[in-house]
C-alpha positions in Angstrom: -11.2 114.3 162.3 -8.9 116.6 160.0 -8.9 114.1 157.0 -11.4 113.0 154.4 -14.3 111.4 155.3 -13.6 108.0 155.5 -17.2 105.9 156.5 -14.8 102.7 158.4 -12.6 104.9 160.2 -15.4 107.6 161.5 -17.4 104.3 163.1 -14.3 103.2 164.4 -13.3 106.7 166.1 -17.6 107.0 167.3 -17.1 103.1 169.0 -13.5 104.2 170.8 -15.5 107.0 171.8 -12.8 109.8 170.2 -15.4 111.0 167.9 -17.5 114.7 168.7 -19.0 117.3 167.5 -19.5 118.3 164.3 -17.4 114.6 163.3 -20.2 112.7 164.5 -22.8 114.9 163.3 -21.0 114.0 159.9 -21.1 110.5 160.5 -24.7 109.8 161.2 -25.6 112.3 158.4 -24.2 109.8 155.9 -25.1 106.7 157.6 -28.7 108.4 157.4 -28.3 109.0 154.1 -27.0 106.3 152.8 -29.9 104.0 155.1 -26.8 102.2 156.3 -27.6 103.2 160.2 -30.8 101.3 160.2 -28.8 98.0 159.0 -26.0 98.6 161.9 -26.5 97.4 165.6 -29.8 99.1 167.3 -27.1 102.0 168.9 -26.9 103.9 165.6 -30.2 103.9 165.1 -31.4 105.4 168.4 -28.3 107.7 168.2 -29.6 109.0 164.6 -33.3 109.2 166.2 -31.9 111.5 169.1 -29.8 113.9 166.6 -33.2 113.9 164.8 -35.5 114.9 167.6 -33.3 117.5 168.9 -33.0 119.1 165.2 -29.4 118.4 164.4 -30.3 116.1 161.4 -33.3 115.8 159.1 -34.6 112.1 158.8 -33.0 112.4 155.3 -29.8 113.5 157.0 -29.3 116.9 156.1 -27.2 118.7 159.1 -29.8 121.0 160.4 -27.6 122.8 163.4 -24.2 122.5 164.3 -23.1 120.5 167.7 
């Protein structure tokens, strides 16, 4: 996404699936630090625990590597 990051639109372009790469490593690095993706529906929280275990985020929700 070219504009701002904007927290409602980003989850709406990740649920219409239009979101990738570096947009969604974006995303669940604020939802991660904000705690916010462990209050949404169970999806964003395995999705955050995958981008952690392959080392694109830190559990804090630091962008580690680049997608």
């Amino acid at each position: 996404m070219d504009k701002k990051y904007n927290e409602v639109d980003y989850i709406i372009s990740y649920e219409a699936g239009e979101l990738r790469g570096r947009d969604v490593l974006v995303l669940f690095s604020n939802l991660l630090e904000s705690g916010k993706v462990w209050n949404l529906q169970g999806s964003y929280g395995r999705m955050a625990k995958i981008l952690i275990d392959r080392g694109y985020l830190s559990i804090g929700g630091k962008i580690l590597k680049e997608a």
